[in-house]
C-alpha positions in Angstrom: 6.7 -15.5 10.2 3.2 -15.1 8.0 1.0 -12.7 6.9 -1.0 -13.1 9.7 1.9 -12.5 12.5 2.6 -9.7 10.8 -0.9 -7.8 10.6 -1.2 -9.4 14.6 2.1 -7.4 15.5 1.3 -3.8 13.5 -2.3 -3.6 14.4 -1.0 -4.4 18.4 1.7 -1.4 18.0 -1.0 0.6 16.2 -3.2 1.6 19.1 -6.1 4.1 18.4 -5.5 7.4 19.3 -8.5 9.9 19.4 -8.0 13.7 17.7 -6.9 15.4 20.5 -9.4 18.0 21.6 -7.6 21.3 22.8 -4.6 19.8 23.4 -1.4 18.8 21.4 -3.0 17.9 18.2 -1.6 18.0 14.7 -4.2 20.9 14.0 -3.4 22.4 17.2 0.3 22.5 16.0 -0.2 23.5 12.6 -2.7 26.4 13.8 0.5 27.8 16.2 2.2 27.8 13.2 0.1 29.6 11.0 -0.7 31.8 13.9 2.7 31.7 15.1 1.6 31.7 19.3 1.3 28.1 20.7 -1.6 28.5 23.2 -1.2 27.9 27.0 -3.2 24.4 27.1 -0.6 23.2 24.2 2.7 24.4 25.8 1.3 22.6 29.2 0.6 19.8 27.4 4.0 19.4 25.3 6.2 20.3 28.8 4.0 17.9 30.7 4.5 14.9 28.2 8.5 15.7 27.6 8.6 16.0 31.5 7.1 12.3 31.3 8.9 11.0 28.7 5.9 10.2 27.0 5.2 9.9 23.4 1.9 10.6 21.3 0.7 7.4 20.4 1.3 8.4 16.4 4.6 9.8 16.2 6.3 8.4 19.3 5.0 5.2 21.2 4.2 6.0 24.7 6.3 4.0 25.8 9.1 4.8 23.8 12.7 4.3 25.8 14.5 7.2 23.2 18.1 6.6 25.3 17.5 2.9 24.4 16.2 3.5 20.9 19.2 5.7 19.7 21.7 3.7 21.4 20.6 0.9 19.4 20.6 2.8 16.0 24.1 4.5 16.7 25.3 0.4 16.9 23.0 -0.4 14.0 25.1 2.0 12.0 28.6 1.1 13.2 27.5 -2.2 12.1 26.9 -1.5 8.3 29.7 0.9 8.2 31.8 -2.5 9.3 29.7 -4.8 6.9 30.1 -2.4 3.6 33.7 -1.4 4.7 32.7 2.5 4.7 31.1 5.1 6.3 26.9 5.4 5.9 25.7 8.4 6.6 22.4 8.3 9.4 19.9 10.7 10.1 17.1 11.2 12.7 13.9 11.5 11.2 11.6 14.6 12.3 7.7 14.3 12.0 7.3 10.9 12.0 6.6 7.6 13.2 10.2 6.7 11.6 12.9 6.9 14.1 16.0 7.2 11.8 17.8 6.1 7.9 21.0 5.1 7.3 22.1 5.3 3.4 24.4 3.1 2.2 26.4 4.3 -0.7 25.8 3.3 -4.5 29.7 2.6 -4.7 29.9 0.2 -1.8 26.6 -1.7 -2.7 26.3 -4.6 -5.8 22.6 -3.3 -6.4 22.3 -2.2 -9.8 19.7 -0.8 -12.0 18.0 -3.9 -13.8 18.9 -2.6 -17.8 21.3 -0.1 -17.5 23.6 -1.5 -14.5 23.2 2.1 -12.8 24.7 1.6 -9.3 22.0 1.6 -6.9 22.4 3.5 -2.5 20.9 1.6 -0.2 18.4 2.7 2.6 17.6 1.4 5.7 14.8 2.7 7.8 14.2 2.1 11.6 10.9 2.7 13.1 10.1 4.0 16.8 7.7 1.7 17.0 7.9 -2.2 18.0 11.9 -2.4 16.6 10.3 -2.5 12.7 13.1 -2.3 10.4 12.9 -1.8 6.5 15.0 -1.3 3.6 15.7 -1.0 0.0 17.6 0.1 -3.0 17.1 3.8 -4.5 15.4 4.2 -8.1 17.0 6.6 -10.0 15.0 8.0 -12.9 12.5 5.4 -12.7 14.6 2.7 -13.6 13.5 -0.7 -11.8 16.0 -1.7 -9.0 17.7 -4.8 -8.5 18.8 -5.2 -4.6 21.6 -7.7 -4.7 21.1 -11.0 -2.5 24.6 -10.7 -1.2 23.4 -6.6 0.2 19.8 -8.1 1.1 22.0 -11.5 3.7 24.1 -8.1 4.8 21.3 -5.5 5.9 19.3 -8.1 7.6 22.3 -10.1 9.2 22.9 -6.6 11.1 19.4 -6.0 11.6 18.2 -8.8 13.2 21.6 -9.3 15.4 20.4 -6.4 16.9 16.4 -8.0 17.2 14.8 -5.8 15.0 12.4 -7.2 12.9 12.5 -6.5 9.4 8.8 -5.7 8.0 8.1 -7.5 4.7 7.8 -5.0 1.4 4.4 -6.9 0.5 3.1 -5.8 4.1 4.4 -2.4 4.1 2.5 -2.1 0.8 -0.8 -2.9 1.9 -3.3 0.1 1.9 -3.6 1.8 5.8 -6.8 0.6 6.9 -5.9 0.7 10.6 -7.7 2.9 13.3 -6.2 6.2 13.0 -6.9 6.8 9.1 -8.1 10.5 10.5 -4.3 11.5 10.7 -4.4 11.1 6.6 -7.4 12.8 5.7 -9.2 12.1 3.0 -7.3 10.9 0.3 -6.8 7.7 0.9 -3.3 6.6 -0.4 -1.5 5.8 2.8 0.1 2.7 3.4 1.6 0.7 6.4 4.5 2.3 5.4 3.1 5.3 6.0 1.7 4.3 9.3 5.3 3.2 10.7 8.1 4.9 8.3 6.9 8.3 7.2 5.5 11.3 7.9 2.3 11.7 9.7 
């Protein structure tokens, strides 16, 4: 797939939400924090949307199938604890457009630090958006990673027997220029990544 299939399929999943006026809203939330009493109009409008099953647009797709979603994360992770002969740890993400990560340990993995040989964890991260997959090795102390071709044919041969589609690091690293830069604020520094694997 190229460049161009890529940026076809992210700006499709990455529909344009408008601030939400009075409603649930990041600065809705964050004021019933600080404030600590969720208005009436914001508790309606969370019970209405759970009630629905709906998500936001930003966080959670609206029509995000969560049943179908975990079910194929849970298999996602027996997988890799199969392919790396061990238990990974996996954790649901909160906040974010990133449904879950599964770490793969630095013991089980031939990733290495490129000088020093430092054993490298793997992560891989599953968004709740479109079946996006991503991974990659963890850079201890700076140190540049190497990621292995033998754990790169392993993390994808379970991801994509499973259909997810594994986003392309030169993509993901693109500066966020879609239409819902007003989550972000001002400063500019978001990427795709951002968009569809972290915190928004």
């Amino acid at each position: 797939m190229g460049d161009a299939d890529w940026w076809s399929i992210l700006r499709a999943l990455d529909e344009p939400i408008a601030p939400v006026q009075g409603g649930i809203g990041r600065e809705s939330i964050l004021r019933a924090m600080v404030e600590g009493v969720v208005p009436e109009p914001t508790l309606a409008a969370l019970d209405e949307g759970v009630a629905r099953g709906d998500g936001d647009g930003l966080e959670v797709p609206r029509d995000f199938d969560h049943a179908a979603v975990q079910g194929r994360f849970d298999r996602l992770t027996e997988r890799l604890n199969h392919a790396y002969g061990c238990p990974c740890d996996s954790g649901l993400a909160q906040d974010s457009a990133c449904f879950g990560r599964i770490w793969i340990p630095a013991e089980a993995s031939r990733s290495r630090t490129k000088r020093t040989r430092i054993p490298l964890s793997l992560t891989v991260h599953v968004s709740k958006f479109g079946g996006l997959a991503t991974y990659g090795a963890s850079s201890p102390g700076g140190h540049n990673p190497y990621l292995h071709p033998d754990d790169r044919q392993r993390i994808e041969q379970e991801l994509t027997g499973l259909g997810y589609l594994i986003v392309p690091e030169q993509i993901l690293a693109t500066p966020y220029d879609g239409p819902n830069a007003w989550v972000f604020g001002p400063t500019g520094n978001e990427t795709w990544a951002t968009r569809f694997f972290d915190q928004l």
